[in-house]
N, CA, C and O atoms as a GROMACS GRO file, in nm:
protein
  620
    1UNK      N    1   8.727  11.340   8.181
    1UNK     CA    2   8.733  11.469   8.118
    1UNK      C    3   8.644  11.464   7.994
    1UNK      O    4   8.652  11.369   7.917
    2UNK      N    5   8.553  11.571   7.973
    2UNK     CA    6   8.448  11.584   7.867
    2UNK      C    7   8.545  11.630   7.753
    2UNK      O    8   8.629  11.718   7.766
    3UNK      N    9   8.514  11.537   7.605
    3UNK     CA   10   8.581  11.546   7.525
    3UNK      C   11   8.525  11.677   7.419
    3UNK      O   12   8.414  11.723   7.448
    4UNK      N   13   8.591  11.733   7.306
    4UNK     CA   14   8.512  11.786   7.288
    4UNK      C   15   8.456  11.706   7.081
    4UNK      O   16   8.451  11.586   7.058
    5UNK      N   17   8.433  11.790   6.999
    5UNK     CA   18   8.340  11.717   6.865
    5UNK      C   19   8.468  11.716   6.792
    5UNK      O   20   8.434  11.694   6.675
    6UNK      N   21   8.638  11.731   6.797
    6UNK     CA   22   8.710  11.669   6.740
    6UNK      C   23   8.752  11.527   6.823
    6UNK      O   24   8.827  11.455   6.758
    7UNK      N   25   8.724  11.491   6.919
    7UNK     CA   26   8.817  11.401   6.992
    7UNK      C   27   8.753  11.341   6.881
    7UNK      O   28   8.652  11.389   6.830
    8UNK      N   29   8.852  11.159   6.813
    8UNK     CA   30   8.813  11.063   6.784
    8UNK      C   31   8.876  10.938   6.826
    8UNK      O   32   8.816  10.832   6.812
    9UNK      N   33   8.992  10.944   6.877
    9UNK     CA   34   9.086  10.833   6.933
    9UNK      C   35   9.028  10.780   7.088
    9UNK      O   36   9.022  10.877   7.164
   10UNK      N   37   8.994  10.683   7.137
   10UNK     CA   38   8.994  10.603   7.305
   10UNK      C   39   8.926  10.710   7.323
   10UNK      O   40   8.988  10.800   7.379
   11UNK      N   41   8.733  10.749   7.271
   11UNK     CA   42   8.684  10.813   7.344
   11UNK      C   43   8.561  10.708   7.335
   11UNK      O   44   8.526  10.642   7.238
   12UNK      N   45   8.486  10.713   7.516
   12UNK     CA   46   8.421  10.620   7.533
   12UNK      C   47   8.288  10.700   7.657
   12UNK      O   48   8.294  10.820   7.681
   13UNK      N   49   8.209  10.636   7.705
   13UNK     CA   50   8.114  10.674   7.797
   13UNK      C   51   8.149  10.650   7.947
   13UNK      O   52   8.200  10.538   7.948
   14UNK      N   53   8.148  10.697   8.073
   14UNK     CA   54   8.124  10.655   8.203
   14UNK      C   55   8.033  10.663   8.216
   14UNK      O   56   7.979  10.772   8.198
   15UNK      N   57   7.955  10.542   8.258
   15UNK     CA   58   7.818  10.560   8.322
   15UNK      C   59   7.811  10.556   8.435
   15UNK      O   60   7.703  10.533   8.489
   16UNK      N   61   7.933  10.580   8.511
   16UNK     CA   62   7.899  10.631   8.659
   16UNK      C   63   7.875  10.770   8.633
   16UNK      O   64   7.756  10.796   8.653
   17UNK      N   65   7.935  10.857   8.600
   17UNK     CA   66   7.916  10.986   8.558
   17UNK      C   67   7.843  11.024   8.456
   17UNK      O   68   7.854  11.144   8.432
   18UNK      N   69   7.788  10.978   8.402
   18UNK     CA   70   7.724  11.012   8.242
   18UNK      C   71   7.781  11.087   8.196
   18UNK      O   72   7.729  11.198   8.179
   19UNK      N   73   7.908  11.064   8.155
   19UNK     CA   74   7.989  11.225   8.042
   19UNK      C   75   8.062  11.068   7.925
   19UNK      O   76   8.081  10.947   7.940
   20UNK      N   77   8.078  11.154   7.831
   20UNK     CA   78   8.126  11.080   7.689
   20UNK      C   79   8.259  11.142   7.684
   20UNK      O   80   8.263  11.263   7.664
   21UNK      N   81   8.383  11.066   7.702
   21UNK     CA   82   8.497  11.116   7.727
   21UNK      C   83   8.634  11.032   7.753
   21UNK      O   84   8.629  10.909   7.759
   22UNK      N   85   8.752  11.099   7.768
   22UNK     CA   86   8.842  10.992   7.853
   22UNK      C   87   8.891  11.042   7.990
   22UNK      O   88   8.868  11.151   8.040
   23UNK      N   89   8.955  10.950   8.035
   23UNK     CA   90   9.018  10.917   8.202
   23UNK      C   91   9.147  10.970   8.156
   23UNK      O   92   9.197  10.931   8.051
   24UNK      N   93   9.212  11.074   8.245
   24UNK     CA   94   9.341  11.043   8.267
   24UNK      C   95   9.417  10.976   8.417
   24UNK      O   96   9.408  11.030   8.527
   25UNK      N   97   9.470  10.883   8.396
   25UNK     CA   98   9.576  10.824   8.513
   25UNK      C   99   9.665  10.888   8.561
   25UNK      O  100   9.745  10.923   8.473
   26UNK      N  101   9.696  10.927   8.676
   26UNK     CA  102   9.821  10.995   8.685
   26UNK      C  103   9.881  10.941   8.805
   26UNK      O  104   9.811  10.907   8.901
   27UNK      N  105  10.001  10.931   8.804
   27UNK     CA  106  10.131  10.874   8.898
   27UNK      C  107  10.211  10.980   8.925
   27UNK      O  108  10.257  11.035   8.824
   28UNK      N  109  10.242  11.028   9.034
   28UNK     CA  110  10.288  11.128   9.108
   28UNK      C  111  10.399  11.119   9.228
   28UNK      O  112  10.375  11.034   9.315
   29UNK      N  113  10.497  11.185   9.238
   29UNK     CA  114  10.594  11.211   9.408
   29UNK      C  115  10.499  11.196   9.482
   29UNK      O  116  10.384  11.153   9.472
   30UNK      N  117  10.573  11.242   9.570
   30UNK     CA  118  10.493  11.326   9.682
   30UNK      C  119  10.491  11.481   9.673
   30UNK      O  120  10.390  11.536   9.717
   31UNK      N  121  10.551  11.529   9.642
   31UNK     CA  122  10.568  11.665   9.548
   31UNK      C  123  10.477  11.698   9.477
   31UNK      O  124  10.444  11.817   9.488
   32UNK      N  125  10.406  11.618   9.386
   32UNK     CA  126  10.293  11.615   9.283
   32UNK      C  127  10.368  11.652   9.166
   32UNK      O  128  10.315  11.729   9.086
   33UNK      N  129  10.498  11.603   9.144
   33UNK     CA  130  10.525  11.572   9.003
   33UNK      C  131  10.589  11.514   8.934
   33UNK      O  132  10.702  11.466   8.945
   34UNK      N  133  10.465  11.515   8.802
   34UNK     CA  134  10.466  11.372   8.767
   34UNK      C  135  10.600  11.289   8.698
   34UNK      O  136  10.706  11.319   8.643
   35UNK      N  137  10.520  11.153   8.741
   35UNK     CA  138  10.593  11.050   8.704
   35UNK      C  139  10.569  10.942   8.553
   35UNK      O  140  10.659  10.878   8.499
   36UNK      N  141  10.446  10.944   8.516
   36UNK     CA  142  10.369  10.907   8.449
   36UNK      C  143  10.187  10.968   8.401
   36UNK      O  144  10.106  11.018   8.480
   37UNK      N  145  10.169  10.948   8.281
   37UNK     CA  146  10.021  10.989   8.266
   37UNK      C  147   9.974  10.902   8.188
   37UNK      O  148  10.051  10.860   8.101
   38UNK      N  149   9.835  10.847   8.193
   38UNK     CA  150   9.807  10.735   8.059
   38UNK      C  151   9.660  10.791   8.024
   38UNK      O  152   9.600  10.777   8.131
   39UNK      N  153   9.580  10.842   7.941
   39UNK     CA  154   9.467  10.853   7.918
   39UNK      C  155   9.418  10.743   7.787
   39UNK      O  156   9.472  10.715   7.681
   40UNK      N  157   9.279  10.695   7.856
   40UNK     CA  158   9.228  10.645   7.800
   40UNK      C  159   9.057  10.664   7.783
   40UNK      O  160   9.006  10.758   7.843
   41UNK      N  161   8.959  10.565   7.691
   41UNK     CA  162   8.869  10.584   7.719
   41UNK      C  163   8.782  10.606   7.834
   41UNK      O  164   8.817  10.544   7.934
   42UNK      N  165   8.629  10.710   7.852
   42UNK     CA  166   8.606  10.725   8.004
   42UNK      C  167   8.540  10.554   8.005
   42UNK      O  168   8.547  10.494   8.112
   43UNK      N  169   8.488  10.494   7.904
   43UNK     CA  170   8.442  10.356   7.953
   43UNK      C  171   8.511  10.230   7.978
   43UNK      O  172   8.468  10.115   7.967
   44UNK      N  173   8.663  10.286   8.026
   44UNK     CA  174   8.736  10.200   8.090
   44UNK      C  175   8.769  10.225   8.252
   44UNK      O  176   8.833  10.320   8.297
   45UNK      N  177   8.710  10.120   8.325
   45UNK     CA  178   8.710  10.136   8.457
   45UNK      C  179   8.840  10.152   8.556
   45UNK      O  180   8.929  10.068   8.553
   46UNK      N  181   8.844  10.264   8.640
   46UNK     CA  182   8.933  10.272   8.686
   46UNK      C  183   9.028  10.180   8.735
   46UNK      O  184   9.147  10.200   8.711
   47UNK      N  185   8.984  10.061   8.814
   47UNK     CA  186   9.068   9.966   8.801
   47UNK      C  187   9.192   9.893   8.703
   47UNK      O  188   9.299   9.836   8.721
   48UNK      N  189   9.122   9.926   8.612
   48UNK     CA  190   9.170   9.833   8.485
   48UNK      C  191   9.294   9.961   8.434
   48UNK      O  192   9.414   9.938   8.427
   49UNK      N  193   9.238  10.073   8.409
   49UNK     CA  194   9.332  10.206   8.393
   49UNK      C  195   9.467  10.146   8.465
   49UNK      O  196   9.571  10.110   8.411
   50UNK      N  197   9.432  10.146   8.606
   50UNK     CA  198   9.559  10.147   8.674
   50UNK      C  199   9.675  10.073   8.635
   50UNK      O  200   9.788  10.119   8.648
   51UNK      N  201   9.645   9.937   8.578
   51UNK     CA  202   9.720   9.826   8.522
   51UNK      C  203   9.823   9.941   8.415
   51UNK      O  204   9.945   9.929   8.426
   52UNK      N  205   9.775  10.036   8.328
   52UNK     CA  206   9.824  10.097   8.288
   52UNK      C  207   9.916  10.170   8.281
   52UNK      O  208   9.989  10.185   8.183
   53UNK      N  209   9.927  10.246   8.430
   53UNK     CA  210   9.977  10.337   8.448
   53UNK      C  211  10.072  10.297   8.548
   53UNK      O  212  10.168  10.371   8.573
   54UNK      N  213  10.052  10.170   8.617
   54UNK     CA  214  10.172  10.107   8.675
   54UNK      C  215  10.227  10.007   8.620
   54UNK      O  216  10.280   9.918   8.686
   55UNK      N  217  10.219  10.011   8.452
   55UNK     CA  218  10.296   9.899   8.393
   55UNK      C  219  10.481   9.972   8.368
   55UNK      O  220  10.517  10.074   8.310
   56UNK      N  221  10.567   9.860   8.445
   56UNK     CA  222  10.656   9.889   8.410
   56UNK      C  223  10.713   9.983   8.481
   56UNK      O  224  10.835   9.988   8.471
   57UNK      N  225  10.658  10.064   8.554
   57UNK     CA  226  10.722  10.173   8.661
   57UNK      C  227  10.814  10.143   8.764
   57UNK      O  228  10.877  10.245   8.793
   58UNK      N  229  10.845  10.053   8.825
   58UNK     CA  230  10.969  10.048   8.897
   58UNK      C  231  11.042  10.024   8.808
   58UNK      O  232  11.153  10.064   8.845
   59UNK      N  233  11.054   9.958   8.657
   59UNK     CA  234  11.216   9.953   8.588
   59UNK      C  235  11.262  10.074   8.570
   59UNK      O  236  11.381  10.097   8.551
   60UNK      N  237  11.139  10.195   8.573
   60UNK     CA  238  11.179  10.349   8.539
   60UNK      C  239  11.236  10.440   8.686
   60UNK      O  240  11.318  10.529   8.712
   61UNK      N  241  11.146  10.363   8.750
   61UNK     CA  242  11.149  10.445   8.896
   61UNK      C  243  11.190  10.338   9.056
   61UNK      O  244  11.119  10.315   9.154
   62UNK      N  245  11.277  10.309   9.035
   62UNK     CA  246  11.278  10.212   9.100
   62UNK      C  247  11.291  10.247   9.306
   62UNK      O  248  11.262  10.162   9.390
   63UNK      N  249  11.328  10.351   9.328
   63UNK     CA  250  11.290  10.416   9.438
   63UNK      C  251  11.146  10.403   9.488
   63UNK      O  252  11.127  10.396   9.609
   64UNK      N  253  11.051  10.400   9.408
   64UNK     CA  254  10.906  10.378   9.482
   64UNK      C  255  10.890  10.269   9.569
   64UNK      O  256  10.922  10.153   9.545
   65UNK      N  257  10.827  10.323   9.690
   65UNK     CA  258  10.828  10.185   9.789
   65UNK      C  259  10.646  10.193   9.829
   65UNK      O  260  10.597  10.083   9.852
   66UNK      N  261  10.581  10.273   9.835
   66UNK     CA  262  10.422  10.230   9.827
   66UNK      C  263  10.350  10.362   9.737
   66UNK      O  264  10.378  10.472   9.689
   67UNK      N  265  10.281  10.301   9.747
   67UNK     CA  266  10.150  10.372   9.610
   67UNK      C  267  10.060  10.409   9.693
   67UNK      O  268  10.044  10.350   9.800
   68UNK      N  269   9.991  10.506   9.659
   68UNK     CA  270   9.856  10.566   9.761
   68UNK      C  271   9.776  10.603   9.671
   68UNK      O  272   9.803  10.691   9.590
   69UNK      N  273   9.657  10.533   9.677
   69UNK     CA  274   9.544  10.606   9.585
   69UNK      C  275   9.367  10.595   9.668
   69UNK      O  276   9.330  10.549   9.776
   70UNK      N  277   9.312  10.646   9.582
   70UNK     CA  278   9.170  10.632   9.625
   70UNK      C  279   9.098  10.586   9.599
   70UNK      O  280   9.114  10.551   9.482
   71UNK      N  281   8.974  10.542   9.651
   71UNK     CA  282   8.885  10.424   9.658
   71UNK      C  283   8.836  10.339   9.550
   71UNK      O  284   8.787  10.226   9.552
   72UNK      N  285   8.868  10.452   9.421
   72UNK     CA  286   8.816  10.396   9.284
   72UNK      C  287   8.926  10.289   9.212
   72UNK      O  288   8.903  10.244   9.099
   73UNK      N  289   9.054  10.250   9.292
   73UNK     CA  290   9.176  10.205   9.270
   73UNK      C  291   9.165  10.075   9.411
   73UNK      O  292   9.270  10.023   9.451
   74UNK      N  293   9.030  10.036   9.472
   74UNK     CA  294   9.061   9.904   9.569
   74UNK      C  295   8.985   9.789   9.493
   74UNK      O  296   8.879   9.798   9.431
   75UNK      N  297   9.077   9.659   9.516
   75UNK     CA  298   9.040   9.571   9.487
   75UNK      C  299   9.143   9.487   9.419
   75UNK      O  300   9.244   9.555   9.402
   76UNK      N  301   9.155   9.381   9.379
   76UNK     CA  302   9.235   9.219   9.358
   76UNK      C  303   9.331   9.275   9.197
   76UNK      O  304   9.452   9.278   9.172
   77UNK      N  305   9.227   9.307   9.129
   77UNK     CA  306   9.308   9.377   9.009
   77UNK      C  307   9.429   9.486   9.014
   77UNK      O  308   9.538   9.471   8.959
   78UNK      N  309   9.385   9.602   9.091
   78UNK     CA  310   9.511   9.701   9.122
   78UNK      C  311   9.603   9.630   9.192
   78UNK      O  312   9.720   9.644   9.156
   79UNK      N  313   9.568   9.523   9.327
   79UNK     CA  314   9.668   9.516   9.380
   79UNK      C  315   9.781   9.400   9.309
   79UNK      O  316   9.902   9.390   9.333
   80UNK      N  317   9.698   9.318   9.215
   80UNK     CA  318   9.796   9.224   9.114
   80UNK      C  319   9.884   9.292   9.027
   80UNK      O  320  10.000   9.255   9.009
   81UNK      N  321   9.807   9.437   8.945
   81UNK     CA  322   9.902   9.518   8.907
   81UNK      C  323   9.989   9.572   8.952
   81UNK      O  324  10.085   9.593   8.878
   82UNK      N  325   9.993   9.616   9.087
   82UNK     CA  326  10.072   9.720   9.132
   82UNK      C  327  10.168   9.637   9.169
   82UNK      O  328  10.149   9.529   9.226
   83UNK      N  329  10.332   9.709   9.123
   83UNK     CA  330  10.452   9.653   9.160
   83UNK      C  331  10.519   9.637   9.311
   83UNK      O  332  10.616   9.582   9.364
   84UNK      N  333  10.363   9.753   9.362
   84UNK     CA  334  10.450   9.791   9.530
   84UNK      C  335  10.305   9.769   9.614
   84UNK      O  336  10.198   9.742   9.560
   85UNK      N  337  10.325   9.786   9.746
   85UNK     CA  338  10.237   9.815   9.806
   85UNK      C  339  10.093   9.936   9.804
   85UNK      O  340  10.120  10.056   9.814
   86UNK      N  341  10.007   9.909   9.797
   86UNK     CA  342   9.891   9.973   9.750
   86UNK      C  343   9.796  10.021   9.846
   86UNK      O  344   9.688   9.963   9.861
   87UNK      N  345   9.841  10.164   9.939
   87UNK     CA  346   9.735  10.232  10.023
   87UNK      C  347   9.642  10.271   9.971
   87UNK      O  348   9.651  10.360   9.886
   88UNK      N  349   9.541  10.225  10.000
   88UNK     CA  350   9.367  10.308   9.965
   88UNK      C  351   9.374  10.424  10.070
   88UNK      O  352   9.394  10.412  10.191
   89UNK      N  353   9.352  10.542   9.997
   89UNK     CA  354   9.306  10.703  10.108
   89UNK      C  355   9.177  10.709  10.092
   89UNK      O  356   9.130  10.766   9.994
   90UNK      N  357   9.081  10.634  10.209
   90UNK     CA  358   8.899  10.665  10.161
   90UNK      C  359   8.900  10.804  10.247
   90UNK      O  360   8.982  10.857  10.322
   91UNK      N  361   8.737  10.845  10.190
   91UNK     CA  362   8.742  10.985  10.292
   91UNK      C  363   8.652  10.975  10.393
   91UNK      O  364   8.580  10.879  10.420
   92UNK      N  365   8.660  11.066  10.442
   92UNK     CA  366   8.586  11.050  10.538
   92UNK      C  367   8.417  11.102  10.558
   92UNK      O  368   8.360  11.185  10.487
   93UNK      N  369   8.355  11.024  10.683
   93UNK     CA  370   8.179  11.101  10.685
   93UNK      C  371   8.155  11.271  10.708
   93UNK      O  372   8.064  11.348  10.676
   94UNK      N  373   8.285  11.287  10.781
   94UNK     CA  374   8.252  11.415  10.856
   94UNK      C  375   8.299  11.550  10.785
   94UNK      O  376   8.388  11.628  10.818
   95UNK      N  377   8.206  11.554  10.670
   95UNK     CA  378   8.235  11.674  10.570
   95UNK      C  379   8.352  11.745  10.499
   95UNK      O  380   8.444  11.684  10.555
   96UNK      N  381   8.390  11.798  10.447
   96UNK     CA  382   8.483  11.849  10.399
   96UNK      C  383   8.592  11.826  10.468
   96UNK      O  384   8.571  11.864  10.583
   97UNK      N  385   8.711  11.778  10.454
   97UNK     CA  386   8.807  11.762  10.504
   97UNK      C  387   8.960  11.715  10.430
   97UNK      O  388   8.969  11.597  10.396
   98UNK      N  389   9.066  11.798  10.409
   98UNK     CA  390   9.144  11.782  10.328
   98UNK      C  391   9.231  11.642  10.400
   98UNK      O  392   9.234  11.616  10.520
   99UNK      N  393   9.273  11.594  10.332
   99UNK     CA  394   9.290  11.450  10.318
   99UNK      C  395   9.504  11.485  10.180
   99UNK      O  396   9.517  11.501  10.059
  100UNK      N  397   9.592  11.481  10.278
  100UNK     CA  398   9.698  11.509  10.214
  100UNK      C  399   9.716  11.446  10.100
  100UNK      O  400   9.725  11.503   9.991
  101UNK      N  401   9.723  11.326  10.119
  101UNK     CA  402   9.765  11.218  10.065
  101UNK      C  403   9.709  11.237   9.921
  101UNK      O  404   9.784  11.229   9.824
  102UNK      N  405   9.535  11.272   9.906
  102UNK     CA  406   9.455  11.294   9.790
  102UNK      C  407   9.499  11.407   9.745
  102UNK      O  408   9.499  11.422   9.623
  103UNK      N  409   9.541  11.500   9.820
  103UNK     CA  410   9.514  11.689   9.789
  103UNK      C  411   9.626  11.681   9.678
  103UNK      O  412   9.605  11.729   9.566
  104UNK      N  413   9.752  11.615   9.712
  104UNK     CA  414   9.873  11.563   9.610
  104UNK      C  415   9.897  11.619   9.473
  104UNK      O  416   9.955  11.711   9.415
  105UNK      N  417   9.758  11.428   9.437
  105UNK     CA  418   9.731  11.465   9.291
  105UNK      C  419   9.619  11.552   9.239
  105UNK      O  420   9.597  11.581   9.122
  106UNK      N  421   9.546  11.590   9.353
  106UNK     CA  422   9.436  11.720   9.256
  106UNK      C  423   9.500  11.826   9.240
  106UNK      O  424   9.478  11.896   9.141
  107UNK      N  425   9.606  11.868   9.351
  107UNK     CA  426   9.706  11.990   9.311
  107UNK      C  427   9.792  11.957   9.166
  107UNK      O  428   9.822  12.042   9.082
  108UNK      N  429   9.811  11.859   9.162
  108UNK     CA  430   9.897  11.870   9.012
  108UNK      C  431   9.782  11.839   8.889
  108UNK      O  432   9.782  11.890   8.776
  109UNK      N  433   9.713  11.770   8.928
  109UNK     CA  434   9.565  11.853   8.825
  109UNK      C  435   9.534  11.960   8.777
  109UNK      O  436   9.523  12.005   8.663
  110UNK      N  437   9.517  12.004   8.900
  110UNK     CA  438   9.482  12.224   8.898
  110UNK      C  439   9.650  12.280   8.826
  110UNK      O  440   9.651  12.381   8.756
  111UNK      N  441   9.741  12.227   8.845
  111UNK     CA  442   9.838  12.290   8.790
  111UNK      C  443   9.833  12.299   8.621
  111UNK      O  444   9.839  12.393   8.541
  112UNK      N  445   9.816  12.112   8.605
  112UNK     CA  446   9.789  12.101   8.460
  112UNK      C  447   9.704  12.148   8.369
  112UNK      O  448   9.722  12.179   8.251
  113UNK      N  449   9.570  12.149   8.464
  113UNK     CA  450   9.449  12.265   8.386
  113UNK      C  451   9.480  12.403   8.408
  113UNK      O  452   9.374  12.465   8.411
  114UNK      N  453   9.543  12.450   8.418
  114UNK     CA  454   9.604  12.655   8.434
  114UNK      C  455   9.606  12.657   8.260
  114UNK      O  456   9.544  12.738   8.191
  115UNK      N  457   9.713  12.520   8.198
  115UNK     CA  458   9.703  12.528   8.044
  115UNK      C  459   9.575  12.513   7.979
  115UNK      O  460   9.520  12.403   7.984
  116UNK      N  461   9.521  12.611   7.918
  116UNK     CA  462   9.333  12.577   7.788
  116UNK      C  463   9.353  12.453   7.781
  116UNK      O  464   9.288  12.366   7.840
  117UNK      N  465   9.489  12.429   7.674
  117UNK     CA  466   9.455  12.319   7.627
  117UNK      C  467   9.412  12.134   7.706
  117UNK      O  468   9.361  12.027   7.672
  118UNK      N  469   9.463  12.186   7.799
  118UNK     CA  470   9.412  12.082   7.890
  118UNK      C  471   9.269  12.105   7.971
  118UNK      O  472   9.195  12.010   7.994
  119UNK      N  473   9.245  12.201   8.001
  119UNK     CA  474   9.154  12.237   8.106
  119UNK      C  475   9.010  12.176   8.042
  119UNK      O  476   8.914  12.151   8.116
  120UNK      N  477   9.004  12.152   7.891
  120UNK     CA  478   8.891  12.051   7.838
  120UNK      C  479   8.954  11.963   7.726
  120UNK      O  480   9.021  12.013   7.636
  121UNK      N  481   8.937  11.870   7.735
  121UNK     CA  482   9.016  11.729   7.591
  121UNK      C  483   8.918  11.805   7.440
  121UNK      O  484   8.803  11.792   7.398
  122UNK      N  485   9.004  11.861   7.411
  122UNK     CA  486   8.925  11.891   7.247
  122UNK      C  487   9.051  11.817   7.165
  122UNK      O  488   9.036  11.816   7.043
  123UNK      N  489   9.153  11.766   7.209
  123UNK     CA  490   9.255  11.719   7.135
  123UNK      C  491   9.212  11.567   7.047
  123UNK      O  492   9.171  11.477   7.119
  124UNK      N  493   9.219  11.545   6.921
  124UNK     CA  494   9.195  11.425   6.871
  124UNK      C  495   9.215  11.286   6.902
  124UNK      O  496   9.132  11.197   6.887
  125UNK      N  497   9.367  11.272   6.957
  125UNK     CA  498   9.457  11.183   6.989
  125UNK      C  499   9.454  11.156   7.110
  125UNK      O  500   9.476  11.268   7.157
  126UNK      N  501   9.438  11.063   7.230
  126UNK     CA  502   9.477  11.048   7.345
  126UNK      C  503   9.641  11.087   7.322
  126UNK      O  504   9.675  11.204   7.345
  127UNK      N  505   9.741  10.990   7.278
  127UNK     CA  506   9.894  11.071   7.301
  127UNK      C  507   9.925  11.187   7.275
  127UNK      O  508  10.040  11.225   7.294
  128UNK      N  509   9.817  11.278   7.219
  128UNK     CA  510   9.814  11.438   7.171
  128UNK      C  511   9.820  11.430   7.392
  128UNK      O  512   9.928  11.404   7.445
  129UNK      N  513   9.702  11.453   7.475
  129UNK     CA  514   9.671  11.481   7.590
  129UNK      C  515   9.784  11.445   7.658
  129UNK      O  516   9.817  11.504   7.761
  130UNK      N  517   9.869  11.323   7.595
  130UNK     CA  518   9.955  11.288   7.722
  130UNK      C  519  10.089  11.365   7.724
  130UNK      O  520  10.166  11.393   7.816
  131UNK      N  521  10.091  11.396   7.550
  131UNK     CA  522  10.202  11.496   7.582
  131UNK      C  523  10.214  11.612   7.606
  131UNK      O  524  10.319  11.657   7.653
  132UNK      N  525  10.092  11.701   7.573
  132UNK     CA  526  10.052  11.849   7.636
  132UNK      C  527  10.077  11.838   7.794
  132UNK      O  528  10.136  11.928   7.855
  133UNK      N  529  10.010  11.676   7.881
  133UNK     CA  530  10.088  11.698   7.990
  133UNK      C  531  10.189  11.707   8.089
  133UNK      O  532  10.203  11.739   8.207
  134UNK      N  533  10.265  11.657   7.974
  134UNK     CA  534  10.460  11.635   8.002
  134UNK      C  535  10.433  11.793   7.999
  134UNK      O  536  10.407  11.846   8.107
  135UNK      N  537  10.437  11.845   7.924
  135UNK     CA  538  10.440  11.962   7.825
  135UNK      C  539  10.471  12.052   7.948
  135UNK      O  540  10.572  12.118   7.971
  136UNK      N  541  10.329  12.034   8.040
  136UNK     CA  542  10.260  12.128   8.131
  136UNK      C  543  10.334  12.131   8.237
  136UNK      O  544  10.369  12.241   8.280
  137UNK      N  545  10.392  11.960   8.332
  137UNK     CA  546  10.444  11.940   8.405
  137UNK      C  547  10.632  11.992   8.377
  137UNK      O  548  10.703  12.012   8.476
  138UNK      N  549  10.692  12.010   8.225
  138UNK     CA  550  10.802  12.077   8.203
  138UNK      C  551  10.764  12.221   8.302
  138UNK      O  552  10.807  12.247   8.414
  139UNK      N  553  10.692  12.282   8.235
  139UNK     CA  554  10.671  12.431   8.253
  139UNK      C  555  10.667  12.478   8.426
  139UNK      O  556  10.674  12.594   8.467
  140UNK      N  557  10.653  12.361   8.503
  140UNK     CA  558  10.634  12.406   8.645
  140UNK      C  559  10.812  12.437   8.675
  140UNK      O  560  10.893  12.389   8.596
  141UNK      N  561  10.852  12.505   8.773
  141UNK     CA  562  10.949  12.573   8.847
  141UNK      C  563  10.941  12.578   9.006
  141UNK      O  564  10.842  12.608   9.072
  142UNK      N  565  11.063  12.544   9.050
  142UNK     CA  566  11.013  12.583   9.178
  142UNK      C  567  11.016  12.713   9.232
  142UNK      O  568  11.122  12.774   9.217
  143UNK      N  569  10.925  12.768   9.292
  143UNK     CA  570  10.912  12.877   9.379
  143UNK      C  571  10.974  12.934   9.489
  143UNK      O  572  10.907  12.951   9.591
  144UNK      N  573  11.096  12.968   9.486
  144UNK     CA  574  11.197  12.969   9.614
  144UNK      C  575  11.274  12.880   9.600
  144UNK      O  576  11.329  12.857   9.493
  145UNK      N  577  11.295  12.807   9.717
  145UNK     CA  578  11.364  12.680   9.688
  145UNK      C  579  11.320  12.494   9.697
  145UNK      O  580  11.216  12.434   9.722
  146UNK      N  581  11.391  12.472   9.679
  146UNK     CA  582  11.320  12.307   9.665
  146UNK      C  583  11.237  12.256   9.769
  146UNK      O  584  11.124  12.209   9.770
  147UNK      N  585  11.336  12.279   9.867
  147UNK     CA  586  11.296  12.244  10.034
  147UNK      C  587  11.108  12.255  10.101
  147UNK      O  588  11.039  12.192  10.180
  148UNK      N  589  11.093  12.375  10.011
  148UNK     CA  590  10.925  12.394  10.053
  148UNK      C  591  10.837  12.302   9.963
  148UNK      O  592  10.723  12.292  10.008
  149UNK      N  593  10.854  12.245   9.871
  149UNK     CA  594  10.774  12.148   9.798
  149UNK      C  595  10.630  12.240   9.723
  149UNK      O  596  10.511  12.222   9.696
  150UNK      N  597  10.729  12.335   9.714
  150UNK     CA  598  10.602  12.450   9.634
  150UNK      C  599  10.654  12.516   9.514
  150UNK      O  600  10.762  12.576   9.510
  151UNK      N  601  10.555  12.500   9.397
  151UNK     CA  602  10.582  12.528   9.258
  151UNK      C  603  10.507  12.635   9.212
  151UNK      O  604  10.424  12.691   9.285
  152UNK      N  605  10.531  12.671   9.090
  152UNK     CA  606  10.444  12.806   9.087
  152UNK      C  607  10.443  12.775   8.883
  152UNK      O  608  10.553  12.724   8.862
  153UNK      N  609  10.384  12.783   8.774
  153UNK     CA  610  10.391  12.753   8.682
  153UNK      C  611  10.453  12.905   8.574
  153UNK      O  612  10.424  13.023   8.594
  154UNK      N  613  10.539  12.851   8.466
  154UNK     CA  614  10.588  12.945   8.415
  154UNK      C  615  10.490  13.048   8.307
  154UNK      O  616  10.450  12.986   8.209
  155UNK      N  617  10.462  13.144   8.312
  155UNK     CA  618  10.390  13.194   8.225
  155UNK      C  619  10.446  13.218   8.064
  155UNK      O  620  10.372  13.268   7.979
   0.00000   0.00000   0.00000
C-alpha cells in the first residue's frame, strides 16, 4: 500500500513493485473475517511478513487446522513459521479465473478499503493502520443471516 508524506513509522521500498510503502498481512476464516493483521515495511519480504502474522495464532485460535495462501507465501521459511499446514493457491495460465480460496482475502480487502482511511496509508503509525482495521472489520454485519457467509458493511 502507497504511503502517503505523513507516514513515518516501518515505511520502506518494494522493489518488486517499485512503490515506497508498507505490506499489510492478513489472516482470515473462511468467511473473510479477520483473525489477525500485521503491517509492516513494503521492504520486508513477504515471506518473512508471514512469520509475523502467524506468530502465536493457534494459542489465540486454536481451531485452525490448515492455512491457504499464495505463491508469495511458498517456501522453507513460511512453512517453519506456520503452526499448521500450509496450502499454496497458485493461479492459473488460462486467464482470468476466480480461484475461491484467494477471492477470500481480496473480498475482505475490498471491504476494508470501502473505509478512506484505509483505502490509502496516509496514517503515521503502522499500529495507527492495524487498528483502523479491527476498526473496519468491527463495522461489518451480517446480511440476512449467518448461514449465507455474506456481509454487507455498516454505514
Amino acid at each position: 500500500m502507497k504511503t502517503g508524506a505523513d507516514a513515518r513509522d516501518t515505511v520502506g521500498f518494494d522493489a518488486g513493485k517499485r512503490v515506497k510503502g508498507r505490506k499489510r498481512h492478513l489472516l482470515t476464516d473462511t468467511l473473510g473475517l479477520m483473525l489477525r493483521i500485521e503491517a509492516h515495511s513494503a521492504g520486508v519480504q513477504d515471506r518473512d511478513g508471514a512469520a509475523l502474522v502467524l506468530d502465536r495464532i493457534t494459542r489465540r485460535f486454536p481451531f485452525i487446522e490448515r492455512i491457504f495462501a499464495d505463491a508469495g507465501y511458498q517456501g522453507p521459511r513460511v512453512a517453519a513459521a506456520a503452526p499448521r499446514p500450509v496450502e499454496i493457491i497458485k493461479r492459473t495460465d488460462a486467464g482470468f479465473v476466480v480461484q475461491p480460496k484467494r477471492w477470500v482475502i481480496e473480498r475482505t480487502f475490498a471491504w476494508a478499503c470501502i473505509n478512506r482511511r484505509l483505502a490509502r496509508d496516509v496514517e503515521r503509525a503502522a499500529e495507527t493502520v492495524r487498528a483502523l482495521f479491527q476498526i473496519a472489520m468491527i463495522k461489518l454485519r451480517p446480511a440476512g443471516s449467518h448461514d449465507t457467509g455474506t456481509f454487507e458493511l455498516d454505514s
